[in-house]
C-alpha positions, -999 to +999 in steps of 0.1 A: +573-125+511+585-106+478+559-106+446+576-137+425+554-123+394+570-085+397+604-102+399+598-126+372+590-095+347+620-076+363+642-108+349+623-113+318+629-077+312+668-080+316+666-104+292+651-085+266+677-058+268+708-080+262+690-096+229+681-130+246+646-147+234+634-174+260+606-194+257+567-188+263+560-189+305+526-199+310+531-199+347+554-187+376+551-205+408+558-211+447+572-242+450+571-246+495+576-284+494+612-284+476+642-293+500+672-295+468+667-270+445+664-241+441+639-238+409+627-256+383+617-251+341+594-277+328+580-281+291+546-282+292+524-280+261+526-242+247+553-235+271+566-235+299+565-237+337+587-223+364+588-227+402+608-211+425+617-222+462+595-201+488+628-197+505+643-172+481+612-153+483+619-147+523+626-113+529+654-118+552+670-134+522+693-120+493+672-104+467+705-112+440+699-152+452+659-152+435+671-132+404+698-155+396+672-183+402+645-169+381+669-160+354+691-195+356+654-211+350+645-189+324+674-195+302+662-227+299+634-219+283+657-207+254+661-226+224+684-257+232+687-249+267+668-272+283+702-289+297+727-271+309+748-278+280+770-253+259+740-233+248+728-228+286+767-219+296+764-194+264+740-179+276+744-178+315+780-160+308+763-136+290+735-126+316+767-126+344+790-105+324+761-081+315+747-083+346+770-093+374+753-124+382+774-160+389+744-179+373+756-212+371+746-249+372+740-254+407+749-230+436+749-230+473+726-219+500+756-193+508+762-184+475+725-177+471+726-150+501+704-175+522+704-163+558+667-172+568+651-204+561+621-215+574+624-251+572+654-248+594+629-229+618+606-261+621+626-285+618+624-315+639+655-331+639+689-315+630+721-332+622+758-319+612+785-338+595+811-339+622+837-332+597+828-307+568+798-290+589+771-300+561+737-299+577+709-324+575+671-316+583+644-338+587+611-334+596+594-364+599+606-394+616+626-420+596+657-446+596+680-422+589+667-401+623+669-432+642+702-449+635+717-417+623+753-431+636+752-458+609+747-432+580+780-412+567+782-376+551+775-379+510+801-347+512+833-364+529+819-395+543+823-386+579+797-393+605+769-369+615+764-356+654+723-350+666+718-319+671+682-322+681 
């Protein structure tokens, strides 16, 4: 699992050298329980707080995909950022253009180089939408696992197929 802390100073650092202040991190953490994003900037008193998705720190995983992430969250820790309104968009072009990056509101588990995830590893039950291919884990028990036929795709509204 990669060091989120040494990456977190590596993006903080990139930061610096285009001219961008962010806010005051009091803490950098692992978040393993998350299943929809990616990371997370909270206001906290004296700060802030950011967690990151265990998955991005997987080895087997793109190292561009967590430094997107950690930067993405730290730009909201810039003055007026906390949205991702014009002021965020400012300031994301800037990191990409200087950077390279494509640090944008919300991104994909493909566009964030994600070839290895655990959860996917343990899951108990695994569907697809039979049309557009989006894939559903679950692993507890629930309506949705039992009387999956009745539920359709939130992507194109087609029906899911059991995979296991």
């Amino acid at each position: 699992m990669r060091d989120l802390f040494a990456y977190a100073v590596r993006c903080m650092e990139y930061l610096d050298n285009i001219g961008i202040e962010y806010g005051n991190v009091i803490d950098f953490s692992v978040n393993t329980r998350a299943q929809r994003r990616w990371g997370q900037c909270r206001a906290v008193p004296g700060g802030y707080t950011i967690n990151i998705n265990a998955v991005l720190l997987d080895e087997r995983n793109s190292e561009e995909g967590l430094i997107s992430t950690i930067l993405h969250e730290l730009l909201h820790t810039c003055k007026g950022c906390m949205n991702h309104g014009e002021n965020w968009k400012r300031l994301a072009r800037k990191v990409n253009s200087a950077y390279g990056y494509d640090i944008k509101r919300t991104s994909s588990a493909d566009e964030k180089g994600i070839t290895a995830d655990p959860r996917l590893e343990t899951a108990k039950h695994k569907f697809v939408c039979e049309k557009c291919g989006r894939v559903v884990i679950r692993q507890r028990e629930s309506d949705f696992t039992r009387h999956y036929k009745l539920y359709t795709c939130g992507v194109c509204h087609s029906h899911f197929r059991k995979i296991f």
